[in-house]
Structures are given as C-alpha cells and as structure tokens.
Backbone as a ProteinNet text record, in pm:
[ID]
protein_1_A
[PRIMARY]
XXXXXXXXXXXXXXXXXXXXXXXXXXXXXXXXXXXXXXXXXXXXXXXXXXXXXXXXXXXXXXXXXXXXXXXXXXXXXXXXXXXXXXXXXXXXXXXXXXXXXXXXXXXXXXXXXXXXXXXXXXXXXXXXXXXXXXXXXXXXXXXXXXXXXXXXXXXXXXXXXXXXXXXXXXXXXXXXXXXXXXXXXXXXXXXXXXXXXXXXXXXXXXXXXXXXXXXXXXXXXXXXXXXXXXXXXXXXXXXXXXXXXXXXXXXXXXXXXX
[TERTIARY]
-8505.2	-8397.6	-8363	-8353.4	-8341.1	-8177.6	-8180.4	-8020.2	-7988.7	-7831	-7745.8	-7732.5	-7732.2	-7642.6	-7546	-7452.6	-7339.1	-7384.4	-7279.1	-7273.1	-7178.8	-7100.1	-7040.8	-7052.9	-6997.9	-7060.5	-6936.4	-6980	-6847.8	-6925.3	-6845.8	-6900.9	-6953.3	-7004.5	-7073.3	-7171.3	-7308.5	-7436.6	-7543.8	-7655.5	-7750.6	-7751.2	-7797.5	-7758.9	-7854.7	-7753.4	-7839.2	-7806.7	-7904.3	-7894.3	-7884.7	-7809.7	-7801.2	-7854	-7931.8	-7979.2	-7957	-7877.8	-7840	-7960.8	-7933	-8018.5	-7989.4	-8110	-8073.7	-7930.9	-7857.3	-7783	-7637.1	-7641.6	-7564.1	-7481.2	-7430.4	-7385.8	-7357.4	-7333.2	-7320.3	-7198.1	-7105.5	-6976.3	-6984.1	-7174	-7176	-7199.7	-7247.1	-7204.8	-7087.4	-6972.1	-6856.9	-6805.9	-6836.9	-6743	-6819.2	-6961.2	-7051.1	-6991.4	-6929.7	-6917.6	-6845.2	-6760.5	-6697.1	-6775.5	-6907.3	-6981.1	-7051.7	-7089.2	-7206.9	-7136.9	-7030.4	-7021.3	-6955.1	-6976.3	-6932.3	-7052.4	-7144.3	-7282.6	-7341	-7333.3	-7425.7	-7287.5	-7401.4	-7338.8	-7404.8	-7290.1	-7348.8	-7347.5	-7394.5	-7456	-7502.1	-7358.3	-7399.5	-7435.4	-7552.1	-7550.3	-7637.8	-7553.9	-7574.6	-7704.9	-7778.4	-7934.1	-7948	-7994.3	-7975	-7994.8	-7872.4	-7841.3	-7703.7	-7669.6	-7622.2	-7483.7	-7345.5	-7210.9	-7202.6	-7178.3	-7130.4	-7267.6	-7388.5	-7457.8	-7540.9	-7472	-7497	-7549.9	-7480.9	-7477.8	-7641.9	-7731.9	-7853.8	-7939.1	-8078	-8159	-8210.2	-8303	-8389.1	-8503.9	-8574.1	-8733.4	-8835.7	-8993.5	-9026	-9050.8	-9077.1	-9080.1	-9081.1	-9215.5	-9206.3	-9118.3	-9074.4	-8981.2	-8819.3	-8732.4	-8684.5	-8673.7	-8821.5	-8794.3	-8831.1	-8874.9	-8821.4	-8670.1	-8618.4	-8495.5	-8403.7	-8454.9	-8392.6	-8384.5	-8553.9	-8537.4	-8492.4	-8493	-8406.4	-8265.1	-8192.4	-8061	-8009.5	-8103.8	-8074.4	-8142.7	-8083.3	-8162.3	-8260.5	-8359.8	-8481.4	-8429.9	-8535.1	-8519.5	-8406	-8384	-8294	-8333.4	-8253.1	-8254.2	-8188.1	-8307.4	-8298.6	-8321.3	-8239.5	-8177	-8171.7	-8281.4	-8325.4	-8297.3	-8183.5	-8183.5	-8242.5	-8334.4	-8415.3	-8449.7	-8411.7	-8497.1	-8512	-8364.4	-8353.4	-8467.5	-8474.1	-8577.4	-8735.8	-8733.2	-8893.9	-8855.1	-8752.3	-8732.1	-8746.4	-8686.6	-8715.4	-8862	-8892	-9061.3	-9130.7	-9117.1	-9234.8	-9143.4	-9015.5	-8958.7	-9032.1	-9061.4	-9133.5	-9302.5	-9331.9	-9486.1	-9463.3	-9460.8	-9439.2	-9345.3	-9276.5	-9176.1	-9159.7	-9247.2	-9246.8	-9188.5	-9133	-9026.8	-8861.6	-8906.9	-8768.1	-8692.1	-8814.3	-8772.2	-8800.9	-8728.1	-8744.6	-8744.7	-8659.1	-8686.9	-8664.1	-8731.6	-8742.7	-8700.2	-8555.7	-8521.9	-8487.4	-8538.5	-8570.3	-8486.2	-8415.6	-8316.2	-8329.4	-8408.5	-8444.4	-8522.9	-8621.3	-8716.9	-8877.8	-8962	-9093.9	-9193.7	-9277.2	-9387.1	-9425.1	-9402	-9401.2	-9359.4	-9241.4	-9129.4	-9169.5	-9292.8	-9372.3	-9442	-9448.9	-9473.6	-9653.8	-9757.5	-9893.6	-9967.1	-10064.6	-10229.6	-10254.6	-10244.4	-10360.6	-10249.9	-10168.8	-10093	-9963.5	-9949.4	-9841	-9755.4	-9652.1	-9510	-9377.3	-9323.1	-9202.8	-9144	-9103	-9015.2	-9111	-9062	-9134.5	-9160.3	-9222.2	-9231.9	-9109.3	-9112.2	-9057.3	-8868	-8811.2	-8697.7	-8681.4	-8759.5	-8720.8	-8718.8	-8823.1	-8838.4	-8739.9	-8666.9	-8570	-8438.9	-8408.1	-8312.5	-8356.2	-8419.4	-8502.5	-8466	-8484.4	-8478.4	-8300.1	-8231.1	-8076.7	-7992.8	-8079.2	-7964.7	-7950.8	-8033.8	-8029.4	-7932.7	-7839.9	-7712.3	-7608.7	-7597.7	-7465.6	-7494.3	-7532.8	-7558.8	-7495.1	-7371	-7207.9	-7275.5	-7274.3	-7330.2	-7476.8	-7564.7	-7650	-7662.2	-7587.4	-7559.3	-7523.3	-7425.1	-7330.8	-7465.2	-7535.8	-7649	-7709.5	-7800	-7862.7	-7790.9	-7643.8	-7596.1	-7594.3	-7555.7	-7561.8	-7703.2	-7837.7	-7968.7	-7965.5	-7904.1	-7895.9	-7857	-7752.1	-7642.4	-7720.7	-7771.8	-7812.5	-7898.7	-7871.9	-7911.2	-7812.9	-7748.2	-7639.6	-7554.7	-7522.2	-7374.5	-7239.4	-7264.1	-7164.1	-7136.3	-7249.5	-7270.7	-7142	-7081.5	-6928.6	-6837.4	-6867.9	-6749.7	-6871.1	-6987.3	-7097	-7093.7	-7079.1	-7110.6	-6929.6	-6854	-6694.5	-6691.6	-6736.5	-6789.4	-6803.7	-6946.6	-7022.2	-6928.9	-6871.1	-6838.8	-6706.6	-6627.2	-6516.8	-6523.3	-6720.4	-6702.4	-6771.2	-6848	-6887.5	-6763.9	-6666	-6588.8	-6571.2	-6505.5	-6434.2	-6486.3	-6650.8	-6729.7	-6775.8	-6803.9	-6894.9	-6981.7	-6965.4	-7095.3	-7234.1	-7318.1	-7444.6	-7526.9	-7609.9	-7616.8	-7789.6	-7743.3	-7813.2	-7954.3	-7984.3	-8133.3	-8185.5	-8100.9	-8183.1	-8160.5	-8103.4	-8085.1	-8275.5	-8291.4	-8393.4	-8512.6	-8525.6	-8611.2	-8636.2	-8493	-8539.5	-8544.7	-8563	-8635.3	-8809.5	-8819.3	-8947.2	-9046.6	-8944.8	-8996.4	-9024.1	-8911	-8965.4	-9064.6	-9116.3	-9239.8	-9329.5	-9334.2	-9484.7	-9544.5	-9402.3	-9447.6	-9497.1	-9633.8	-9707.6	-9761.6	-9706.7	-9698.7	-9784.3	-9864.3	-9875.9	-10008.1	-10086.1	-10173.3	-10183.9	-10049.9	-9972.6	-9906.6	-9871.8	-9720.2	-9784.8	-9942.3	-10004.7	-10007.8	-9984.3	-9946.6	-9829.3	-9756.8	-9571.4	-9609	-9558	-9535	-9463.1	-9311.6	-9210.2	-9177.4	-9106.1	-9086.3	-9007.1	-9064.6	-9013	-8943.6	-8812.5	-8739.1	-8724.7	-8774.3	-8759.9	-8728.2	-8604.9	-8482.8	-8489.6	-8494.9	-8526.1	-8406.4	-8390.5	-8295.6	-8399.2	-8406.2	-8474.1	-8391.6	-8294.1	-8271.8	-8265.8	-8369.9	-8314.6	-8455.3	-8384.6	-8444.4	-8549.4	-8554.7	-8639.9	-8728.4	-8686.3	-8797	-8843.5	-8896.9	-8937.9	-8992.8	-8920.7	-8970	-9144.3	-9217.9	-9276.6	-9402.8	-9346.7	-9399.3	-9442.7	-9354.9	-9292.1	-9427.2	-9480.3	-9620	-9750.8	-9717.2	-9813.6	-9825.8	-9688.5	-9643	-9651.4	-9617	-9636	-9816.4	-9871.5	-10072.6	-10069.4	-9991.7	-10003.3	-9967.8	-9840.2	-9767.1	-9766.8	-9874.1	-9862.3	-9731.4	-9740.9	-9672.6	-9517.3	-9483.8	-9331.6	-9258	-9141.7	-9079.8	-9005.1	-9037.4	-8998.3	-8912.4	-8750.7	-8713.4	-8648.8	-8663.4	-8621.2	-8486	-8338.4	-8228.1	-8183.7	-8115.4	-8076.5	-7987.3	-8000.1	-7826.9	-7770.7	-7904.8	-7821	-7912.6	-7911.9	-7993.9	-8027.9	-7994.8	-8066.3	-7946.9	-7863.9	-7782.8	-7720.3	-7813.5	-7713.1	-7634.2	-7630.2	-7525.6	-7366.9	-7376	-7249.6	-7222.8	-7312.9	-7288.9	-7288.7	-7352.4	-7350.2	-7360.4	-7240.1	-7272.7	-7276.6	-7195.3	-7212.6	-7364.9	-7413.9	-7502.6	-7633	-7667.2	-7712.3	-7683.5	-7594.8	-7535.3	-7614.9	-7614	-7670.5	-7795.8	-7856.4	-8037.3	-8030.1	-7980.3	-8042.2	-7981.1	-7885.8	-7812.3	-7916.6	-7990.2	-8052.6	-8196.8	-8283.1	-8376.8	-8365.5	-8245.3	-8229.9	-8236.2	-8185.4	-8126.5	-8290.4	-8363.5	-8511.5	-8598.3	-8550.9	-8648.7	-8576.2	-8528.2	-8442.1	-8538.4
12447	12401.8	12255.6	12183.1	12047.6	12017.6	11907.7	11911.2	11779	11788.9	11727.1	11596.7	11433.4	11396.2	11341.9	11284.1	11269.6	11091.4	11066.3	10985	10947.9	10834.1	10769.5	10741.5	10800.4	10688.3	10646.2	10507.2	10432.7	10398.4	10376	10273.6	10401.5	10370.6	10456.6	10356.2	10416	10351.3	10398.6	10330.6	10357.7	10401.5	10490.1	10510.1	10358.7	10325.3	10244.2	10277.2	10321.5	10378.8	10180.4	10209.6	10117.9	10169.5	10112.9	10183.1	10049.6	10076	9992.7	9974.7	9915.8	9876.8	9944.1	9936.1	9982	9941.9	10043.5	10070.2	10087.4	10017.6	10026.9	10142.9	10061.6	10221.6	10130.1	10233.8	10186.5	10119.4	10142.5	10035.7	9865.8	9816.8	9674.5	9642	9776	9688.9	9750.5	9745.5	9777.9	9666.9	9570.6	9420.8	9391.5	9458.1	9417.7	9538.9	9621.9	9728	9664.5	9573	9510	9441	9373.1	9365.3	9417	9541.4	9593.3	9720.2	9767.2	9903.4	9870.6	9758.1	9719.5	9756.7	9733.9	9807.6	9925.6	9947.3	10035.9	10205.1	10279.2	10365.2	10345	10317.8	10318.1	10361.5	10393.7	10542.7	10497.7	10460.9	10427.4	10554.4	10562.9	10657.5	10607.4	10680.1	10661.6	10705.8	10623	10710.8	10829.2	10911.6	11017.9	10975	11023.2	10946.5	10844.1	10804.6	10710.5	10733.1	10701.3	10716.5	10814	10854.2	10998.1	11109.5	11058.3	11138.3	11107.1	11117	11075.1	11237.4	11365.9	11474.9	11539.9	11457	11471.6	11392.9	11439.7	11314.3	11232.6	11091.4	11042.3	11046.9	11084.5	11106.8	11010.2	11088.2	11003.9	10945.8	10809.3	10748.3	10835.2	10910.6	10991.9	11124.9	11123.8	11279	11203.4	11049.7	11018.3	11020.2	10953.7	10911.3	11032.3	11165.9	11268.8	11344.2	11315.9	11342.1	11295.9	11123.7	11017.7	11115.9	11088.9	11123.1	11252.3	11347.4	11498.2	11458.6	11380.7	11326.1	11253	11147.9	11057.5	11149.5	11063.9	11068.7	11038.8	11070.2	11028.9	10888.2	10813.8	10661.7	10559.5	10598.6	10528.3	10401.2	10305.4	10157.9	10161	10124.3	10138.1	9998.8	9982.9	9854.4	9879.7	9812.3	9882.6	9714	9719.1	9621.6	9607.3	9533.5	9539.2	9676.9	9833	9892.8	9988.1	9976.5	10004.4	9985.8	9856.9	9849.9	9902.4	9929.2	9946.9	10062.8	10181.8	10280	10316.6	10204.4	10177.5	10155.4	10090.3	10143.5	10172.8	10275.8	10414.2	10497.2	10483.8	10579.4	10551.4	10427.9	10397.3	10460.8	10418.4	10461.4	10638.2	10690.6	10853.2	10891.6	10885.9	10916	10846.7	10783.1	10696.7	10735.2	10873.7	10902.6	10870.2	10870.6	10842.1	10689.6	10628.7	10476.9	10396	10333.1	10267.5	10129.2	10029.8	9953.1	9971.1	9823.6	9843.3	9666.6	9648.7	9543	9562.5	9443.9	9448.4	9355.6	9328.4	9225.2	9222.5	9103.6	9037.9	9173.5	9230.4	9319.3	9291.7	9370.7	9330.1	9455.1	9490.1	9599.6	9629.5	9518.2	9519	9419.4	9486.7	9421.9	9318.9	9372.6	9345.5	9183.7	9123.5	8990.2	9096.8	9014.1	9037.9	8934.7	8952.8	8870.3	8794.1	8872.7	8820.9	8712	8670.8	8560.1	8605.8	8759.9	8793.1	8774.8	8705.6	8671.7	8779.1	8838.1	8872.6	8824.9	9014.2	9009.3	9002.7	8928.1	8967	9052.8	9114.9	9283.3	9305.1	9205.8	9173.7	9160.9	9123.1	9203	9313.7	9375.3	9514	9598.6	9558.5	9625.4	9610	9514.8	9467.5	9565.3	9568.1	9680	9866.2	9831.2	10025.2	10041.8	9965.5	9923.4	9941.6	9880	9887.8	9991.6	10070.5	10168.4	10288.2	10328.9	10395	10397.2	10220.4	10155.3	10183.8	10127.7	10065.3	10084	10161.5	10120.1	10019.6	10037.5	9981	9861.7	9766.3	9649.3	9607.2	9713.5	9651.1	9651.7	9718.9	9721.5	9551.7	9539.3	9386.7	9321.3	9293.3	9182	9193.4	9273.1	9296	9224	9241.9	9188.5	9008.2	9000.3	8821.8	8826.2	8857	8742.8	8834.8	8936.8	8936.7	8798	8758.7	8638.1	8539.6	8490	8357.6	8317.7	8137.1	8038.3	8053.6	8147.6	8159	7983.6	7949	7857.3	7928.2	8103.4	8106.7	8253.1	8225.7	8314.9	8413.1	8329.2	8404.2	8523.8	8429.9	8486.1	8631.1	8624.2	8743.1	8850.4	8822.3	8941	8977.4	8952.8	9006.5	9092.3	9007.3	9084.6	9235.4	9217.8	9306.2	9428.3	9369.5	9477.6	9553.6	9464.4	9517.7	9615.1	9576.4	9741.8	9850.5	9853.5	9969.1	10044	9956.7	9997.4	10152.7	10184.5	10293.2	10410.9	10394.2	10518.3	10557.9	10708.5	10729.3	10673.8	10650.4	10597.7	10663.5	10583.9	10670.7	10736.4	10829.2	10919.5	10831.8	10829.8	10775	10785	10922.9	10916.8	10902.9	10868	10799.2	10663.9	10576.2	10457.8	10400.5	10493.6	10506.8	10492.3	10608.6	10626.8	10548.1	10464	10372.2	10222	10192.2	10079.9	10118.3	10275.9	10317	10249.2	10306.5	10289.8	10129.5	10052.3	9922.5	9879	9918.8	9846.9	9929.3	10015	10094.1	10120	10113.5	10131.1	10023.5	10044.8	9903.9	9917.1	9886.4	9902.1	9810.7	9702.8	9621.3	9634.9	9746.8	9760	9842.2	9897	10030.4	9927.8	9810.7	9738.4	9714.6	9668.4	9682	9750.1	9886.2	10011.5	10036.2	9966.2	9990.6	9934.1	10015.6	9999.2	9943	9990.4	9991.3	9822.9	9748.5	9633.8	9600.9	9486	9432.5	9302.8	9335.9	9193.4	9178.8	9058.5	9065.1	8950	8971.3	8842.6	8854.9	8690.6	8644	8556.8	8512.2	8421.8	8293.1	8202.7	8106.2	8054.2	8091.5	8078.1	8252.7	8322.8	8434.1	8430.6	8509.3	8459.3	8627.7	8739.8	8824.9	8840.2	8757.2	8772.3	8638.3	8568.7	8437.7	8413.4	8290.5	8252.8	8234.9	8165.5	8145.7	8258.9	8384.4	8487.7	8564.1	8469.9	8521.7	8469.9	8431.3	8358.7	8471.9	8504	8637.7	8760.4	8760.6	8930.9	8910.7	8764.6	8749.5	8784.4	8713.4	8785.9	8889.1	8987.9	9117.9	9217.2	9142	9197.6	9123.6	9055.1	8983.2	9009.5	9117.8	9128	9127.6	9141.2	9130.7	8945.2	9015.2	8845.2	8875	8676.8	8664.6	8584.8	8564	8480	8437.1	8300.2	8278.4	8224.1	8279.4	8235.6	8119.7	8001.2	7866.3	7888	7866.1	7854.7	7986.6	8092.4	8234.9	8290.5	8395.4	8425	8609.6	8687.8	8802.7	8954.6	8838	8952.9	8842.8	8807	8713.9	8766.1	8903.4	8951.4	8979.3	8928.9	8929.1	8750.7	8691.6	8506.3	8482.7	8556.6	8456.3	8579.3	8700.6	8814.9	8771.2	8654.6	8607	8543.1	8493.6	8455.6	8576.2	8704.2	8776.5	8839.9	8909.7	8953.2	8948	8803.6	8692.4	8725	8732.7	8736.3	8886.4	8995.3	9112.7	9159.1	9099.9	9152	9072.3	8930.5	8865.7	8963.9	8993.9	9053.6	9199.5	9279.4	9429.6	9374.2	9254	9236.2	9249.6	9133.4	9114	9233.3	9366.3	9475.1	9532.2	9612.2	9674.8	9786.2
-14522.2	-14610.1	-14579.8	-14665.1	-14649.6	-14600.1	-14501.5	-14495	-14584.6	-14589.4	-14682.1	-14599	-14643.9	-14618.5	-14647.4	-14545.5	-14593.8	-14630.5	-14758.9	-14848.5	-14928.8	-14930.6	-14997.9	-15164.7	-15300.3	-15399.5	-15479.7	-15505.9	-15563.8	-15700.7	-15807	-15965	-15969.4	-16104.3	-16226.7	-16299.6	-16329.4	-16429.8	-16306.5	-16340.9	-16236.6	-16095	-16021	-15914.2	-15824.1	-15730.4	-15632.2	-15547.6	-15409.4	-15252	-15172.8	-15078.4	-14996.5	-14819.3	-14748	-14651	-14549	-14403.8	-14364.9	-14215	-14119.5	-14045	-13845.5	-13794.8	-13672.3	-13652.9	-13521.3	-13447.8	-13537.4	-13664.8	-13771.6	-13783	-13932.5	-14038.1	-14187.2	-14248.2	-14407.2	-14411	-14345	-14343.7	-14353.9	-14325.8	-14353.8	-14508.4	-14555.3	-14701.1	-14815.3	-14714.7	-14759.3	-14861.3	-14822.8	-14847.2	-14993.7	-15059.4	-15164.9	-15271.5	-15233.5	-15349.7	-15476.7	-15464.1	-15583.6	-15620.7	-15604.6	-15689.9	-15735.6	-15681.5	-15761	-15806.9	-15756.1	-15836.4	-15980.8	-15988.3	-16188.4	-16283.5	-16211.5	-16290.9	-16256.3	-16130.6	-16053.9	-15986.1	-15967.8	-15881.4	-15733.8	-15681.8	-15586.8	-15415.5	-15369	-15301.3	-15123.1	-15057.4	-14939.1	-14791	-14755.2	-14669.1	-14552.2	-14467.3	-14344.8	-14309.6	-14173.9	-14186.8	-14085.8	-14058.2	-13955.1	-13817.6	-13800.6	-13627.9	-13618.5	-13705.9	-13739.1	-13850.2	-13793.9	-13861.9	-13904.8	-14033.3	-14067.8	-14028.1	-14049.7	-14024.8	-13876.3	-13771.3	-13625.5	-13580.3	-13658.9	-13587.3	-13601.9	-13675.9	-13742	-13650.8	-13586.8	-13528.4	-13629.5	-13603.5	-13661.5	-13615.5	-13753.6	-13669.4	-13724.5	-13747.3	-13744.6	-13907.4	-13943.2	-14072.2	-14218.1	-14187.3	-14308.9	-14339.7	-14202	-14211.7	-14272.6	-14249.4	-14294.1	-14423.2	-14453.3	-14614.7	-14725	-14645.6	-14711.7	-14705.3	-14618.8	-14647.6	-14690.5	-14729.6	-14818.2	-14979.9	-14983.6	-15142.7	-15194.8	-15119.9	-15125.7	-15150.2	-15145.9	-15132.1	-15215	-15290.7	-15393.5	-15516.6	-15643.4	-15757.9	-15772.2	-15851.5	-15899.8	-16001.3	-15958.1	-16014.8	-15960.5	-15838	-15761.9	-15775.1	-15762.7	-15724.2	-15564.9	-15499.6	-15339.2	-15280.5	-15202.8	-15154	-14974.4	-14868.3	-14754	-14656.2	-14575	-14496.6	-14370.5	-14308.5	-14189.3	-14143.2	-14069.2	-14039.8	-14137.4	-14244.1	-14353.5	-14481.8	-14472.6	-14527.1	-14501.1	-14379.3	-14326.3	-14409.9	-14425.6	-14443.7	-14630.2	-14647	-14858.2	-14882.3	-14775.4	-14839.8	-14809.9	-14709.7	-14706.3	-14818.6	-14816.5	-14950.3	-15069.5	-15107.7	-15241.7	-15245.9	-15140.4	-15107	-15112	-15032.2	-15034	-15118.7	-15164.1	-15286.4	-15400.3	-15497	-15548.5	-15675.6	-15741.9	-15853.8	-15799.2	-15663.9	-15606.3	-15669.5	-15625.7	-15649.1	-15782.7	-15855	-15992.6	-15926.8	-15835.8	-15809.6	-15694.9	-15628.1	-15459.9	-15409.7	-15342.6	-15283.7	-15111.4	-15070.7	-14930.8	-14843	-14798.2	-14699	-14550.1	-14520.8	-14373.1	-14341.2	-14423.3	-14355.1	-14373.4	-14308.3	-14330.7	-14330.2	-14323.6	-14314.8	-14201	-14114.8	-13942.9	-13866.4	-13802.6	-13735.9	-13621.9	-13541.2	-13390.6	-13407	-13343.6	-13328.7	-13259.4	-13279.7	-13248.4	-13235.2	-13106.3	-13054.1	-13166.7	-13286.6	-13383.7	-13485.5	-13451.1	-13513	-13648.8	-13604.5	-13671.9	-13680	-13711.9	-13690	-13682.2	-13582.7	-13589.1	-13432.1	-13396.4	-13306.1	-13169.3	-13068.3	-12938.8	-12855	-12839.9	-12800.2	-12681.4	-12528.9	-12456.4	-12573.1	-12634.1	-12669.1	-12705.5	-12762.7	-12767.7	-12682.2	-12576	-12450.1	-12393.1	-12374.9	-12324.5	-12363.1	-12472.4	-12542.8	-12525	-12505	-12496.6	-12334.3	-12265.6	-12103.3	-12064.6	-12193.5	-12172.1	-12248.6	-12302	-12361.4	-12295.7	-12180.1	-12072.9	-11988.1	-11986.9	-11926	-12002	-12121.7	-12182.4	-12341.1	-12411.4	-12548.2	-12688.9	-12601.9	-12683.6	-12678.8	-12520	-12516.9	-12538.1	-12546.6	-12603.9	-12778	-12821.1	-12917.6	-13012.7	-12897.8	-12961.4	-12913.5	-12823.9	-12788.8	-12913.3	-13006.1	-13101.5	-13186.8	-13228.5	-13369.6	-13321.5	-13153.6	-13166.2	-13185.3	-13225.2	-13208.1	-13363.2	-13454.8	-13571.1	-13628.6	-13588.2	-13629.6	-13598.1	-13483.4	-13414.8	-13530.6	-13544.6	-13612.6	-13745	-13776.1	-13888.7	-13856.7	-13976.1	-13959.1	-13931	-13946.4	-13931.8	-13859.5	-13754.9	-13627.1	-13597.8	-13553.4	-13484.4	-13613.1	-13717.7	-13792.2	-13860	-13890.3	-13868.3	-13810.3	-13681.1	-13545.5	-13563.8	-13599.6	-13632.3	-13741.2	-13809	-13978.9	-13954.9	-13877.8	-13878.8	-13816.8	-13659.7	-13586.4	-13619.9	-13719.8	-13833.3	-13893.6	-13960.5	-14068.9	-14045.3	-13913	-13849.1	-13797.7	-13724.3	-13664.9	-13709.3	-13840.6	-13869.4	-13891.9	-13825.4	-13785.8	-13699	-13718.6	-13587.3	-13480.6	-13388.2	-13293.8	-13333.9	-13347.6	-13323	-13225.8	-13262.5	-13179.6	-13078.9	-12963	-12861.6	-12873.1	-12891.2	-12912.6	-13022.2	-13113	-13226.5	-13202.3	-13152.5	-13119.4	-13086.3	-12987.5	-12919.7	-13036.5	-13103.4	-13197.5	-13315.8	-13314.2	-13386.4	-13386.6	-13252.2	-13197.9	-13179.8	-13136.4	-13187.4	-13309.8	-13384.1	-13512.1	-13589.9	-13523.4	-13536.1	-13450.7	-13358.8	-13253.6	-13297.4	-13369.4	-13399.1	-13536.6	-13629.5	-13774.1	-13832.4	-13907.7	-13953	-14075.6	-14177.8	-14323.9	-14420.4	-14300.1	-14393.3	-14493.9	-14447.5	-14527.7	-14670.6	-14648.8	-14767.8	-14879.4	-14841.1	-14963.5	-15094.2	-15111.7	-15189.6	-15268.8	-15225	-15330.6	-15388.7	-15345.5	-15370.4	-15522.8	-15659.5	-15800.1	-15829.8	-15759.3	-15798.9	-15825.6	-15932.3	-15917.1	-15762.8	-15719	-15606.7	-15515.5	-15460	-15474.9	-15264.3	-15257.3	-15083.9	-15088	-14997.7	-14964	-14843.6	-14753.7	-14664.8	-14605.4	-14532.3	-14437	-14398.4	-14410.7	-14367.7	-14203.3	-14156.3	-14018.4	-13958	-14014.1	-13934	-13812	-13689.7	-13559.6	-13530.4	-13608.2	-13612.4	-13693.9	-13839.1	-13955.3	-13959.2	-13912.9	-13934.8	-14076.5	-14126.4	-14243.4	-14264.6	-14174.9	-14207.1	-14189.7	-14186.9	-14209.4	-14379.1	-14458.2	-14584.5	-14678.4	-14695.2	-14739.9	-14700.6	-14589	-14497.5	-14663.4	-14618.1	-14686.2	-14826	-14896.6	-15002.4	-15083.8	-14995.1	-14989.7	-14952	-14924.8	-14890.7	-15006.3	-15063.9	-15222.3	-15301.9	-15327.3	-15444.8	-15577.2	-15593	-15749.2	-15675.2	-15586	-15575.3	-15552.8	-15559.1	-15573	-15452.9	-15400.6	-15278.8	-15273.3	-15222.3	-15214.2	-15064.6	-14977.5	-14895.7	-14900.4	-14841	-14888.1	-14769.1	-14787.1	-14701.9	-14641.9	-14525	-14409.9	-14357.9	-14385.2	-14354.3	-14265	-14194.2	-14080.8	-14136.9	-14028.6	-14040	-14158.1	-14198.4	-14218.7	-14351.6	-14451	-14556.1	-14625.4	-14637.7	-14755.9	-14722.3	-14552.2	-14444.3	-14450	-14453.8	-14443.3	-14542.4	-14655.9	-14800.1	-14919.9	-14908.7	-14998.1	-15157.7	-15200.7	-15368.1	-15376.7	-15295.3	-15353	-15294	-15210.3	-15208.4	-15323.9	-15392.6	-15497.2	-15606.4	-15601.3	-15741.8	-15753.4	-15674.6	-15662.6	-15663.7	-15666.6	-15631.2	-15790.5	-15845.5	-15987.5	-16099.5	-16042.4	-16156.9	-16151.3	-16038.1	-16065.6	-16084.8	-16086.3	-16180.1	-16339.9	-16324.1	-16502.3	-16522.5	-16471.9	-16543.4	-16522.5	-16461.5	-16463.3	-16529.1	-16597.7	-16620.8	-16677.2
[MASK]
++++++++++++++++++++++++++++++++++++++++++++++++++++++++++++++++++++++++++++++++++++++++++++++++++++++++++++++++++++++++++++++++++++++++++++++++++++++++++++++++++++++++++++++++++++++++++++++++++++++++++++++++++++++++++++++++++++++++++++++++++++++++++++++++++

C-alpha cells in the first residue's frame, strides 16, 4: 500500500509540486506562494525524512520518485530544487505521465565533482558532512546552508531566510539526512536527461559555489532541447536572493509551454 504524504496546497489551476532540497523542508518556498498560487495550484511537500513527513525514511532514488508520483496528479508541473531536483528528474524519466513540465533550480544530473573533468561538488565536502552528522546534525546542518549562500551578495540575509522558514517544522529524520547526501555522491543521471520529454527549464546561479556555472554548457550537450538559464548575483538558492526575478523565468517559460 502506498503511503500518503503529507502536503500543503495553496491557489487553484494547474497543479505544480514544489520539491525542496537536502536537510530542508518545504517551508523555503513559503515566501513564492503569492506568486504562483495566482495561476497555479500549488502543492508543497515535504520529501520523506524530512518536516512533516520526517516520520517516513528516504530511500533509494527510484523508490522516492515512486512515491512522488503516487501523491501528485498526473501532469504535474514539477519544480525540483538541488537534491530536489535530482529527485524531479528521475520523476520525469520513470514517471513520465506524472510530469507535463520539468523545472530545475541550482541542480544537475550529478552533484560529484570527477577525475574526468566534471564539475561539481568536492567529494572531500561531503565526506566531510557524512563524517559530522554522527556529531551534531543541527550544526552541520547550518554549515551546508552557509556554502548554500556563499558568493551570494546577500549571504547573511539568505542563511536567515532560509533558517526562518524551516524553522516551523519538524527536524528531519537523521537517517535520511544520511541517505541523502548518499544520494547526491552516487546518483548519476547524466546519461538518462536525454530522455526527459517533458519541456524543460534549468535555472542556475552564476555565483553558486556547488553548481558551478561553468558546468551549465556540459549539461546543456547533454539536454539539448531544454532551456538553460544562468541567473546574475545569486548563488545556490536564487529564489531566496532574487524570488521576483526566479518567479519571472519559471512563469515566462510555463506561459511558452503551455
């Protein structure tokens, strides 16, 4: 029997899922619902392990994104921020009635910096965090959102942001913390995005310090047919440093798919 989860939905019209990012909860895109629930319904849920649904593990990739699409509507407009996103598109790939469109924020197909001249994260930080949640998770928690923030203009007032609108939920549950730093050092998508149908919108941070820009050209020869845009002056979390103009780009390319 499939379980339920728990889920937020605000506005009425299209359903759109919002899927938020490690150590998280859906409370970061609290502050975007007045813009989008004027068009959209929209459908914030927590991922298993994580705020309302903490009492649930997270497993592994594809067992998620079946219990994603058991949960949403068919023809969702799914909206997947960093591990979130790794998570929107294996949903599109393995569930692909699930998804009508597919937008992506500061995420990639594979998170892991690699030998062979891949650009991301350095294996040595994550290790580093997997190494500390054995200690303190709270604080390694906040370390993650400062090198989320770092290179932002507006770093400080970010990592406040952020820790404002988690605040009023659940902690997450530890061993999914775990599992899903897993899942960013091992899941590697990049040979699947090719197949993704669904129209596709991937928004970038040009100062963000885990997705390197100049990775975005990579993935672009990888997905040709999707649209890429790199956004100025914002780092790993723009829709917290610059939510009107994230807004703007994710409302202009629904208009042009519609």
């Amino acid at each position: 029997m499939t379980r339920v989860l728990q889920q937020r939905i605000t506005g009425t019209g299209l359903p759109m899922v919002l899927l938020h990012g490690w150590g998280l909860n859906s409370g970061v895109f609290d502050h975007l619902l007045p813009l989008l629930s004027q068009q959209y319904s929209v459908h914030l849920i927590d991922l298993p392990g994580f705020g309302d649904n903490s009492d649930m593990p997270l497993g592994p990739l594809s067992d998620v994104a079946r219990l994603i699409a058991a949960n949403i509507p068919d023809g969702s407009i799914v909206i997947g921020w960093s591990l979130g996103g790794l998570i929107a598109q294996q949903l599109a790939l393995q569930h692909p009635a699930a998804v009508s469109r597919l937008v992506t924020i500061a995420s990639t197909p594979h998170f892991m910096q690699d030998d062979e001249g891949w650009l991301g994260i350095a294996p040595n930080v994550l290790g580093m965090f997997e190494q500390q949640l054995a200690h303190d998770y709270k604080k390694t928690i906040q370390r993650f959102l400062a090198i989320q923030a770092m290179g932002s203009l507006s770093a400080k007032q970010d990592i406040h942001a952020i820790k404002h609108a988690i605040a009023a939920y659940p902690d997450p549950c530890e061993a999914s913390l775990l599992t899903g730093l897993q899942l960013l050092q091992d899941v590697d998508l990049r040979e699947q995005i090719s197949a993704i149908t669904q129209p596709t919108l991937r928004l970038y941070g040009r100062l963000d310090a885990l997705i390197p820009h100049q990775v975005v050209p990579v993935i672009a020869e990888l997905q040709p047919k999707a649209q890429h845009v790199v956004m100025e002056h914002v780092s790993h979390a723009p829709f917290i440093s610059d939510k009107a103009a994230t807004c703007a780009h994710i409302l202009s390319f629904l208009s042009a798919h519609r």
